[in-house]
C-alpha positions in Angstrom: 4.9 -8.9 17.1 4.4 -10.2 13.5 1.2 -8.3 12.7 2.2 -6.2 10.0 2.4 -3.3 11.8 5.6 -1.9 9.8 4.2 -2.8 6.6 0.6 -2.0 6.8 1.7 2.0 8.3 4.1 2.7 6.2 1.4 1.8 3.3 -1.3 4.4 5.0 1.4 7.1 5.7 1.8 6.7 2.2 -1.8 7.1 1.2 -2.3 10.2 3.5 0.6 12.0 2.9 2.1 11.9 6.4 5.0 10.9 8.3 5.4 7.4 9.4 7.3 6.3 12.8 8.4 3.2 13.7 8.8 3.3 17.6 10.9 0.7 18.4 13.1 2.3 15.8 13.5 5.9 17.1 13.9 4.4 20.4 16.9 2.1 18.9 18.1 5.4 16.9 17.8 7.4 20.3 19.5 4.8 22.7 22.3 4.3 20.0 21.8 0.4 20.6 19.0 -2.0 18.9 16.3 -3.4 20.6 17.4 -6.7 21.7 20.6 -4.9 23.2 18.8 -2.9 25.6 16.8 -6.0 26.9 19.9 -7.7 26.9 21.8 -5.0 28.7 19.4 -3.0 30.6 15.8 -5.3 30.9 12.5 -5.1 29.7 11.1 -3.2 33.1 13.5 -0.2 31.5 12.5 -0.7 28.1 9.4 0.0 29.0 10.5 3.1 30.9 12.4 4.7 27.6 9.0 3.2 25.4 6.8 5.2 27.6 8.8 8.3 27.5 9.0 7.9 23.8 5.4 6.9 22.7 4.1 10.2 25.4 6.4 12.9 23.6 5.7 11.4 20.3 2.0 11.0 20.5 2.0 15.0 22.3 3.4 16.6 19.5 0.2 17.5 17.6 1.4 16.9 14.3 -0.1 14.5 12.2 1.8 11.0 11.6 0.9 7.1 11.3 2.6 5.3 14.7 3.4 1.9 14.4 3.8 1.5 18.5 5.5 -2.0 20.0 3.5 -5.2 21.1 4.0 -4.4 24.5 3.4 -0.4 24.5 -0.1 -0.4 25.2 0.4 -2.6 28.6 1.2 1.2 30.1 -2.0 2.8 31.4 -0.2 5.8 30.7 -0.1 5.4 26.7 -3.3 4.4 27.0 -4.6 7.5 28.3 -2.7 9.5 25.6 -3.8 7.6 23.0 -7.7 8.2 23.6 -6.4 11.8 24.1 -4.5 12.3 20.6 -4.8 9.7 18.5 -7.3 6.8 16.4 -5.5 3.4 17.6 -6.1 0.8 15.0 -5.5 -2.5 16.6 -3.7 -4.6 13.0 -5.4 -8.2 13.6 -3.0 -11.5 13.2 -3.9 -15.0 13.6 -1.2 -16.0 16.3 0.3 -18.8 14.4 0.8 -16.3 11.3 2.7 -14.3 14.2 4.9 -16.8 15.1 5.7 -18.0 11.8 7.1 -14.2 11.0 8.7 -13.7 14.5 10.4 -16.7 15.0 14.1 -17.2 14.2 14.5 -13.4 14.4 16.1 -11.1 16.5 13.1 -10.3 18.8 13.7 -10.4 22.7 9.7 -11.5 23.5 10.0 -14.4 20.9 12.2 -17.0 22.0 9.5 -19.9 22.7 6.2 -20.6 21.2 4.7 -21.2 23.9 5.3 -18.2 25.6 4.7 -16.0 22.7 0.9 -17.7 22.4 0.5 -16.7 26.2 2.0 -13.0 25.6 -0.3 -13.1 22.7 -3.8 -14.1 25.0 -2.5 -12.0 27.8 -2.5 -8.7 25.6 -5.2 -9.4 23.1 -7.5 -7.7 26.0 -6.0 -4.8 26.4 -5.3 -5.2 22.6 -9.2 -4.5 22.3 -9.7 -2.2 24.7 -7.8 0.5 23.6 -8.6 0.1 20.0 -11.0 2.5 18.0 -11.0 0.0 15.0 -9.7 -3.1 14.2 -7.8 -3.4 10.7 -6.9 -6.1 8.3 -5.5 -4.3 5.3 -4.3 -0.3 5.0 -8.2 0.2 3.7 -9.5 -0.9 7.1 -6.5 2.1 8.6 -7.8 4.4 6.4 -11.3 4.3 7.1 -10.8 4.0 10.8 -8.4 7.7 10.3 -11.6 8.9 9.2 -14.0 8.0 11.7 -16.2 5.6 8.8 -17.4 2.3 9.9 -18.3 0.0 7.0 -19.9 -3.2 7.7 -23.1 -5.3 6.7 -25.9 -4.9 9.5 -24.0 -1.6 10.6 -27.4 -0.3 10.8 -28.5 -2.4 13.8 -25.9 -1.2 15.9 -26.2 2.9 15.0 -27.8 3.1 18.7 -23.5 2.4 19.7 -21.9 4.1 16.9 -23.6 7.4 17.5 -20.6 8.7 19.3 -21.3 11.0 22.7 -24.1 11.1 25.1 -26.0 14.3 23.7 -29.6 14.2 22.0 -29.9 13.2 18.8 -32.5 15.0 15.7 -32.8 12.0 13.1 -33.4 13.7 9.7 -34.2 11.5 7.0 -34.9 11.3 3.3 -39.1 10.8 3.1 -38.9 7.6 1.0 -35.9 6.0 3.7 -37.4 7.3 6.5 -40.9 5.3 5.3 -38.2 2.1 4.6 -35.7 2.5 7.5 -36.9 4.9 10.0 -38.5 2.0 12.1 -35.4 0.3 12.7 -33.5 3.3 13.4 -35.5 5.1 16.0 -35.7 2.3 18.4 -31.9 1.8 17.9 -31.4 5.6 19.0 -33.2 5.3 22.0 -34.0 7.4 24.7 -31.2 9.7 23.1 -33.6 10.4 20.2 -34.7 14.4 20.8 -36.4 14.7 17.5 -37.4 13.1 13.3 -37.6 15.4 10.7 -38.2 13.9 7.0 -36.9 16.4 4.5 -36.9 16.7 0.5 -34.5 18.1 -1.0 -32.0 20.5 -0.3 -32.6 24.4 -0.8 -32.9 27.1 1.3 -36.3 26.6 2.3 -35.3 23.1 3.5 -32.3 24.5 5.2 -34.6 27.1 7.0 -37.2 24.7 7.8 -34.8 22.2 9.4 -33.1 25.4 11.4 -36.3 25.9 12.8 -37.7 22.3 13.7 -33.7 21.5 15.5 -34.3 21.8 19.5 -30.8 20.2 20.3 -27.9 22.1 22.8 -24.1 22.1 21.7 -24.1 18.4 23.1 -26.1 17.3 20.5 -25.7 15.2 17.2 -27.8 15.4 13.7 -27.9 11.6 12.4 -28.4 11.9 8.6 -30.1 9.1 7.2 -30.3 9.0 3.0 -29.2 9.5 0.2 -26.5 12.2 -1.0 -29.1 15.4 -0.7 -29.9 14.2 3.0 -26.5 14.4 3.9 -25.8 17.4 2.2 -28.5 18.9 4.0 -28.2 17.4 7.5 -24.8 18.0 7.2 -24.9 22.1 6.5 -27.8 22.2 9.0 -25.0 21.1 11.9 -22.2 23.0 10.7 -24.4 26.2 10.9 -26.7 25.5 13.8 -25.6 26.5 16.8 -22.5 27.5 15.3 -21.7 23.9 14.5 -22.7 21.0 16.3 -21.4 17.4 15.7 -23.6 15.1 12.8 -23.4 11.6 11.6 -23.7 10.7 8.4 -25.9 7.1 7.7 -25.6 6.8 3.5 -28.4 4.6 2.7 -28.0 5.2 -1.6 -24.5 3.8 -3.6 -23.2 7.7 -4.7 -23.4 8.5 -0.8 -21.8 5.1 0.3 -19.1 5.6 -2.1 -18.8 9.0 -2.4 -21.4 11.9 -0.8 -21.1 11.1 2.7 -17.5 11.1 2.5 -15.1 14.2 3.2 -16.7 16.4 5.1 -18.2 18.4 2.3 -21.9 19.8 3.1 -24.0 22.1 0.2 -27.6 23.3 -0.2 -28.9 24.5 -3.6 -29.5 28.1 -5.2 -31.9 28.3 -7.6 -28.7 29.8 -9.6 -26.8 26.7 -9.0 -26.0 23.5 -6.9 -24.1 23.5 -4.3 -23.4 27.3 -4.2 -23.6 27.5 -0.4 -21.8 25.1 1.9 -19.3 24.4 4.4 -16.8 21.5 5.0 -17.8 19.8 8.4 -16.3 16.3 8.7 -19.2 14.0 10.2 -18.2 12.5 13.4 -18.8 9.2 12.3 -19.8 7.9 8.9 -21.7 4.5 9.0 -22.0 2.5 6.1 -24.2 -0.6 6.0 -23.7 -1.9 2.3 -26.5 -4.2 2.7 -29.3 -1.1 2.7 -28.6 -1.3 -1.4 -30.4 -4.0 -1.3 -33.9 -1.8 -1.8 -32.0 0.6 -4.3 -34.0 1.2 -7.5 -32.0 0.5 -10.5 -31.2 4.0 -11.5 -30.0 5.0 -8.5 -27.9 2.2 -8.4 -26.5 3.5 -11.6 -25.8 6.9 -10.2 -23.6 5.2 -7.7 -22.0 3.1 -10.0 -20.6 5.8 -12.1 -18.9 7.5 -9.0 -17.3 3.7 -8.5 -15.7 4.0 -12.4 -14.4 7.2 -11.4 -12.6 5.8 -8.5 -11.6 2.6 -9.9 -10.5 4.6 -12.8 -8.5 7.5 -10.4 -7.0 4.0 -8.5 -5.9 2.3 -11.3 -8.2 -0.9 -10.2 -11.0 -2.2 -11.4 -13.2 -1.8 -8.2 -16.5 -1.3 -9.8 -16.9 -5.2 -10.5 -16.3 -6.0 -7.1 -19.0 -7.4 -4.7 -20.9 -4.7 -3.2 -19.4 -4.9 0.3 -15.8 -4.9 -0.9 -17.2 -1.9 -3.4 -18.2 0.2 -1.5 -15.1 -0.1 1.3 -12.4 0.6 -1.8 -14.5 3.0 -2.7 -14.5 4.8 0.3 -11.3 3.7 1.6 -10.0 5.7 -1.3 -12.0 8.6 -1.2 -11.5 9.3 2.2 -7.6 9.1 1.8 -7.4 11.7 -0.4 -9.8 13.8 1.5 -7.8 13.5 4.6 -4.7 14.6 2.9 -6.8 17.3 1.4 -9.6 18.2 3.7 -10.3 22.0 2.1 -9.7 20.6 -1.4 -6.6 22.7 -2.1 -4.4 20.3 -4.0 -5.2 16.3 -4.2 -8.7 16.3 -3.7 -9.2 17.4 -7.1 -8.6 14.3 -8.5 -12.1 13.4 -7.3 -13.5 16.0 -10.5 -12.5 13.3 -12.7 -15.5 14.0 -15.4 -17.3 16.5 -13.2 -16.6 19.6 -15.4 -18.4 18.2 -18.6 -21.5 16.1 -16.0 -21.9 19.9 -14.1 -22.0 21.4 -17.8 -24.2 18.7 -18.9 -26.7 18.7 -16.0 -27.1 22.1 -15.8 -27.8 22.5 -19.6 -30.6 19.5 -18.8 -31.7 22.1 -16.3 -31.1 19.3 -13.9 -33.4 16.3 -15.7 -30.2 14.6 -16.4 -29.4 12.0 -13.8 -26.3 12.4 -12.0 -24.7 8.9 -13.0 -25.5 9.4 -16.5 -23.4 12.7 -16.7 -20.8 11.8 -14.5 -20.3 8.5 -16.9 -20.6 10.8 -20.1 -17.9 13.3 -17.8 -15.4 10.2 -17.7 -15.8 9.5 -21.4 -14.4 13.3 -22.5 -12.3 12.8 -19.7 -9.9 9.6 -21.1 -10.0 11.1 -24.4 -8.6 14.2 -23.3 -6.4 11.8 -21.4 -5.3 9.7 -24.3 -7.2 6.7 -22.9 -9.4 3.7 -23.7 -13.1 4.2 -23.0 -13.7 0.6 -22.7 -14.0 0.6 -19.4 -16.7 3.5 -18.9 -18.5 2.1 -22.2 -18.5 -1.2 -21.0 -19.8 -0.7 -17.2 -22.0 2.6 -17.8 -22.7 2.4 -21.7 -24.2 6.0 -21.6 -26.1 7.3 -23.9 -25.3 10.8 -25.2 -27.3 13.5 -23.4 -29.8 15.7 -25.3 -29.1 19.2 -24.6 -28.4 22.4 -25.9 -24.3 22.7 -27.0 -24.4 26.2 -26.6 -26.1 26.1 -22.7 -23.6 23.1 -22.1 -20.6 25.2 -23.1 -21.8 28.2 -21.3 -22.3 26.5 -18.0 -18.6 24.9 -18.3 -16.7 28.2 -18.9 -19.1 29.4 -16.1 -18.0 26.6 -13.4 -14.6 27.0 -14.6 -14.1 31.0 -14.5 -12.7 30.9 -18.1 -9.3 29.0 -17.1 -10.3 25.3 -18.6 -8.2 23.3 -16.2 -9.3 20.0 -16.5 -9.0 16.8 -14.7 -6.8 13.9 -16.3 -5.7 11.0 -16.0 -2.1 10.1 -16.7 0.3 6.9 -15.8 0.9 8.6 -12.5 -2.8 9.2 -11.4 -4.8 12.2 -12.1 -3.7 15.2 -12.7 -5.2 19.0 -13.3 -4.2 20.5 -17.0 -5.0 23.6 -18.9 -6.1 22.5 -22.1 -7.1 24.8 -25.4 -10.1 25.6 -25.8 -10.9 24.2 -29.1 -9.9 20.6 -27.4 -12.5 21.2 -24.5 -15.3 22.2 -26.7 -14.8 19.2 -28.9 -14.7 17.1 -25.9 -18.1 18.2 -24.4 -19.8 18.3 -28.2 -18.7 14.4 -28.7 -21.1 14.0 -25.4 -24.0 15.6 -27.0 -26.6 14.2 -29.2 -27.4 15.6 -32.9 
């Protein structure tokens, strides 16, 4: 009672796009009489009857919602059991004085007397604990726990418990990680460690040579440890092997903390193009230990940085000058919101291309020498203009230079990775948006990005 639980569900319902239920409330709309009337009139022992019959039928349905259950539901072995059948159960954290201070004075049956709401409190906060998958403070925290992503400094130490299931596991990791981290992760894995393989890069041979190495069963998990081409890789490798076998994504680089490793979307490279081959295969877990950036060269720091404009930018916040820890949760908190509500990238997801059409065009006409971050910031600078917007923001945190390549290969690879319909990603006073613009604007756009 008191935690937030109304507030802080209604707030993620919001952000994924699903229904939100109050219990109590359906149970009060069902019963035709509020809560404190059926304590009043018919006790708590059949409260809980009718909140157990409620919370089972609800939590059965197999439809996506956000549940904000009662104090007192989880007390019912029998709601506990559903809810590590169908559901992630995020337990909302409240100092019990902050509790009290919202529940007193009100209507609630269960908080009459202070003294007995601090023992209520102490004899639940067990069971609280037991049954939760995450623990939450803010809708962030509920967001990332909907999508199976643990974000925490040291996160790394404790991958050994976070590796969900009891399968074998095939570490593949980035060479240059792998010779920083692989140490500490190996022992952490234990006994369930099958297999290491250090990879590259991510083409077809790599895929192939990966296929070939994995010895795991359908009980096993791929743990992908690196940066954004690791993942990728690791991640397409599992979706494919065996047809599809469960991975974990470990980000150890900014862009995959904050953006790669999140949504479920795996990609090897073509020699015709990135990405061209691919699958979306949502990592079973997603662990995210912030302080690993503290060995990131600068310019990959500055890859990931641009990729926190964008999502500062898309969230109307100014999340890139945060402190790294809170960085990359927003980040990812955000990302991962959209990509739940959007997990095939149909419709909201493609807000996240926010300056990707001109950085693709860009890249490819560098034949792939220009860094990601640099043409992703240049990408957000055609982006506002198109938009109407400041660049201030993108010029002040990324201050990109403009990219030397040919106009003519640019344009060519833009109308290619856009099929001739130039529908572009803006941003507008209600969020991002996709817009065909003429073509005469989009070429202008993309030139302004291009040195003389």
């Amino acid at each position: 009672m008191g935690a937030g639980k109304t507030t802080l569900g209604l707030e993620v319902a919001r952000r994924l796009g699903r229904e939100f239920v109050d219990l109590d409330q359906e149970i009060a709309r069902a019963a035709g009489e509020t809560i404190p009337e059926l304590f009043a009139r018919r006790g708590e022992s059949e409260f809980r009857v009718l909140e157990q019959a409620a919370a089972l039928e609800r939590l059965s349905r197999g439809k996506a919602a956000v549940v904000a259950l009662g104090g007192g539901a989880v007390t019912s072995p029998a709601i506990r059991r559903a809810l590590r059948e169908h559901a992630v159960t995020v337990h909302v954290e409240v100092d019990p004085a902050l509790a009290w201070e919202r529940a007193r004075g009100s209507s609630r049956p269960l908080a009459r007397e202070e003294s007995q709401f601090r023992t209520l409190y102490e004899q639940r906060l067990p069971v609280y604990r037991e049954v939760a998958d995450a623990t939450a403070r803010d809708a962030d925290d509920a967001v990332l726990a909907a999508a199976g992503i643990h974000v925490a400094i040291g996160a790394l130490e404790s991958l050994g418990e976070l590796v969900p299931g009891e399968g074998q596991v095939a570490l593949v990791a980035d060479r240059h990680v792998a010779g920083i981290y692989g140490a500490a992760v190996q022992p952490e894995l234990g006994r369930r460690l099958a297999s290491t393989h250090e990879v590259a890069g991510k083409s077809a041979d790599d895929l192939t040579g990966l296929w070939r190495e994995l010895r795991l069963d359908r009980s096993g998990t791929v743990v992908a440890l690196g940066g954004g081409t690791t993942t990728d890789l690791a991640g397409f490798a599992a979706a494919t092997y065996m047809r599809g076998i469960r991975w974990v994504a470990v980000p150890t680089s900014l862009v995959g903390q904050v953006d790669a490793a999140i949504g479920g979307k795996t990609a090897i490279d073509l020699p015709e193009a990135k990405n061209l081959v691919g699958a979306f295969h949502w990592p079973a877990r997603t662990v995210i230990d912030p302080a690993l950036l503290a060995t990131l060269p600068d310019a990959e720091r500055q890859n990931g940085m641009a990729e926190a404009v964008k999502t500062g930018l898309l969230a109307g916040e100014r999340l890139w000058e945060l402190p790294d820890q809170e960085l990359v949760r927003r980040c990812a908190a955000y990302k991962a919101a959209l990509c739940l509500r959007d997990p095939d990238d149909r419709g909201p997801r493609h807000a996240l291309n926010l300056g990707h059409t001109f950085a693709h065009a860009l890249e490819t006409a560098s034949g792939y020498a220009l860094p990601h971050g640099h043409a992703v910031a240049l990408g957000l600078q055609a982006a506002l203009r198109l938009s109407g917007r400041d660049t201030a923001p993108v010029d002040e945190a990324l201050a990109p230079e403009r990219a030397r390549v040919d106009r003519e290969r640019a344009w060519e690879a833009l109308l290619r990775d856009k099929k001739g319909r130039l529908r572009i990603v803006l941003l507008g006073d209600e969020g991002a948006h996709e817009e065909e613009l003429p073509e005469p604007d989009v070429r202008a756009a993309l030139d302004a990005l291009i040195a003389e």
